[in-house]
C-alpha positions as CSV (number, residue, x, y, z in Angstrom):
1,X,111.5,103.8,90.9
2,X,108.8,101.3,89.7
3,X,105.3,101.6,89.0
4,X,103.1,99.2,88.6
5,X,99.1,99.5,87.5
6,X,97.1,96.4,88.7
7,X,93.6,95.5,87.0
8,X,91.9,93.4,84.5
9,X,91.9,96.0,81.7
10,X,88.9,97.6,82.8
11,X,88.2,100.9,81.6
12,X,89.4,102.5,85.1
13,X,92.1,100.6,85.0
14,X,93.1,102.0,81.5
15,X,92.3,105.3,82.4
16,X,94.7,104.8,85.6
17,X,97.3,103.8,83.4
18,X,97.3,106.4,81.4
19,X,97.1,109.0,84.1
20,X,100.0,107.8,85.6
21,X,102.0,107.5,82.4
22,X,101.0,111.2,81.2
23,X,102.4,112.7,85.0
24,X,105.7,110.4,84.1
25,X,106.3,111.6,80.5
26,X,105.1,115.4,81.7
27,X,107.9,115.7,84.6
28,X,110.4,113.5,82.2
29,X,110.5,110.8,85.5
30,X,113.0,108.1,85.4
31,X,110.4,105.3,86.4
32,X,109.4,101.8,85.0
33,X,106.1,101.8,84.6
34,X,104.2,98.5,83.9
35,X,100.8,97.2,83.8
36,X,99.5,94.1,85.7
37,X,96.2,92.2,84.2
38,X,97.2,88.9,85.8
39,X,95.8,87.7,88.2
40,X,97.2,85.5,90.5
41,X,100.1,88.6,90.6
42,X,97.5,91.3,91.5
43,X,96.3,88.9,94.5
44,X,99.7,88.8,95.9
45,X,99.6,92.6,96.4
46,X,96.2,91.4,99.0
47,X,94.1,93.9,97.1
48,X,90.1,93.7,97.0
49,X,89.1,95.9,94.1
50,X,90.9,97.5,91.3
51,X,92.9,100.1,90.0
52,X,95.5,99.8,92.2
53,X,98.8,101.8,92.4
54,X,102.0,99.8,93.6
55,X,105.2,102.1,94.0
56,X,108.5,100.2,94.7
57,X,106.4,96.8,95.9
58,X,103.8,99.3,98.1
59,X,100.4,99.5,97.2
60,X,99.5,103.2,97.5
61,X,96.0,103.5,95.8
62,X,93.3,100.9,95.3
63,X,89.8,100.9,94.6
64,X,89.6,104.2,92.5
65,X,91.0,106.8,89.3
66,X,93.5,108.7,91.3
67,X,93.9,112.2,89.9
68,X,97.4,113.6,88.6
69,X,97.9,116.1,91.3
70,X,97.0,113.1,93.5
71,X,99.9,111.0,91.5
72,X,102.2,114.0,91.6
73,X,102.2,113.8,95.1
74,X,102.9,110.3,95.4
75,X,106.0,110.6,93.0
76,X,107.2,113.9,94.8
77,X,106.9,116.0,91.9
């Protein structure tokens, strides 16, 4: 599974991040998580605002700090 973290490096964005990469390293997930602060990548994904979530090429979450039960959910955990 990949993960991907779009945004700038704004403090959402950060705090996305790091939500996402504590649910990983709390379940021990095999997934490659990576973050994405350029931009011209981030408009290929057709999002508007920023954090987004992309799971396997999907964007799943845009525009807000998902929660870790939220991201739990999304990873099937």
């Amino acid at each position: 599974m990949e993960i991907k973290v779009l945004g700038p490096g704004c403090a959402k964005c950060k705090t996305t991040y790091n939500v996402v990469e504590k649910v990983i390293k709390d379940n021990n997930l095999d997934v490659a998580l990576t973050k994405v602060d350029d931009i011209m990548e981030m408009m290929s994904y057709n999002i508007l605002s920023t954090p987004a979530v992309v799971v396997n090429g999907e964007v799943k979450i845009k525009g807000r700090v998902p929660s870790e039960t939220e991201i739990k959910e999304l990873l099937g955990v």
